[in-house]
C-alpha positions, 0 to 999 in steps of 0.5 A: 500500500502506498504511503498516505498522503495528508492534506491540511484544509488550514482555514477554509472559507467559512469558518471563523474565530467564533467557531474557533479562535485558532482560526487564522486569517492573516498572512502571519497566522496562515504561515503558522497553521500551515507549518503546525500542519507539514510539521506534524505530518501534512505535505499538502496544504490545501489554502483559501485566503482571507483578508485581515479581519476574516473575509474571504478572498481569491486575491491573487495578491493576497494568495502570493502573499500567503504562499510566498509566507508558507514556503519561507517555513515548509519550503517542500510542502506542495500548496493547493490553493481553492477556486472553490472560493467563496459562494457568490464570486465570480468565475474570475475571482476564482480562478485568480490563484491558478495563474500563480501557477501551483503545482495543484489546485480544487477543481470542484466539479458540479453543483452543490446545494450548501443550505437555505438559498447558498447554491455553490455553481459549477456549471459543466461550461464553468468546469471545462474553463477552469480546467482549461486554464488549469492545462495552460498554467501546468496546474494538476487538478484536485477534482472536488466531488461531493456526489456521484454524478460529479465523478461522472462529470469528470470522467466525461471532460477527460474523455473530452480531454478537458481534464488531464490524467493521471486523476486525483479526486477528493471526496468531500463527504457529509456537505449539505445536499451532497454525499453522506459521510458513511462507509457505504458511500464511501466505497460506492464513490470509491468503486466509480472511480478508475483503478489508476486513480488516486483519491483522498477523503474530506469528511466534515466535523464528526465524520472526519476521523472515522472516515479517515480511518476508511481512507487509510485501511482501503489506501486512499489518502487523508485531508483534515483541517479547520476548514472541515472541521474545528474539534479534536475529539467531541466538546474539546476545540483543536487549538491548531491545524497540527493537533488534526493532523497528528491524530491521523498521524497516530490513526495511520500507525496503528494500521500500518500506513507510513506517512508521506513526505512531499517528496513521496507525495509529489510521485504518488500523484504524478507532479512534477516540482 
């Protein structure tokens, strides 16, 4: 089995120092989470950005900023910025970080209803730009998929050759109005995808640890992080993206997976530094 690949979500979009005041939203205090998070044992870290005062943004600016910042202390950690963004930008707000060129970035890969009037779009039109300049830019996707038929959207635009192989999908289980995070769906989005595929889950707030202790044990890989989830264990706040990531460090050594540096990841998902 290969080694497991952690990604840290370090502060998402969402979530905010009133959920938890570990939260980081300046460029000092995502530096920092991200590096808890490589020390600990993640050699990816997936980032959103966030103005000073916690708004979300997809400044190209503001994501140079915060990388330029995470490379000074985890100079070999792979940065994985979002075009998910925030419910409600644009196309071009979104795509700002892939024009920074980062080894990989989210590829979300249809529509999800996140609750009440929120509709997260990503129209089949909007997912062949986003790949597209995702090609032009030598970025690798990370397909987001929150259900079934966003796997099969996937596998369409590759076949299209909109979608580059070898292919990463990241499941994101239990979101409102996607998949649940059970093992049943779990396996059945595991099983629709290609043998040569890779995939990691990302499975919200309580969900997150049992489901990856699924991913480890069937040999898939692990993201946690605050943007999925702000607890440790039921009642006791995280106080860092590093705490999260040791958790699955412990659960990943218990079943036998060896952790993968950067390095190993960079091989096991086909990226070229």
């Amino acid at each position: 089995m290969e080694k497991l690949i952690i990604t840290a979500a370090i502060c998402g979009a969402e979530v905010t120092k009133e959920h938890n005041p570990s939260i980081p939203y300046t460029v000092e205090e995502i530096a920092k989470e991200a590096y808890e998070a490589y020390k600990a044992g993640a050699s990816i870290i997936h980032l959103h950005v966030r103005e000073d005062d916690g708004k979300p943004t997809q400044s190209k600016e503001r994501f140079k900023a915060c990388m330029d910042a995470i490379k000074e202390l985890c100079p070999d950690a792979i940065i994985q910025p979002s075009t998910g963004g925030a419910v409600g930008m644009t196309d071009d707000e979104r795509l700002q970080p892939v024009f920074l060129s980062p080894e990989m970035a989210s590829l979300d890969c249809g529509t999800c209803n996140f609750g009440g009037d929120e509709i997260f779009i990503n129209t089949e039109n909007m997912i062949i730009n986003f790949s597209q300049k995702m090609i032009e830019h030598g970025v690798k996707p990370e397909c987001e998929v929150f259900d079934k038929g966003m796997i099969d959207m996937a596998l369409r635009l590759t076949k299209k050759g909109y979608i580059q192989e070898p292919l990463h999908f990241n499941f994101v289980l239990g979101v409102n109005g996607g998949i649940t995070a059970t093992p049943r769906d779990f396996l059945f989005m595991r099983d629709s995808i290609p043998h040569d595929a890779t995939f990691t889950i990302s499975a919200l707030g309580r969900n997150q640890f049992p489901m990856a202790a699924m991913a480890i044990i069937t040999g898939g890989h692990v993201r946690v992080g605050f943007e999925d989830n702000v607890y440790l264990e039921k009642g006791v706040l995280a106080k860092s993206n590093g705490e999260l990531v040791k958790k699955v460090v412990r659960l990943a050594t218990e079943f036998g997976r060896e952790i993968a540096t950067p390095e190993d990841a960079r091989r096991i998902l086909g990226l070229k530094k």
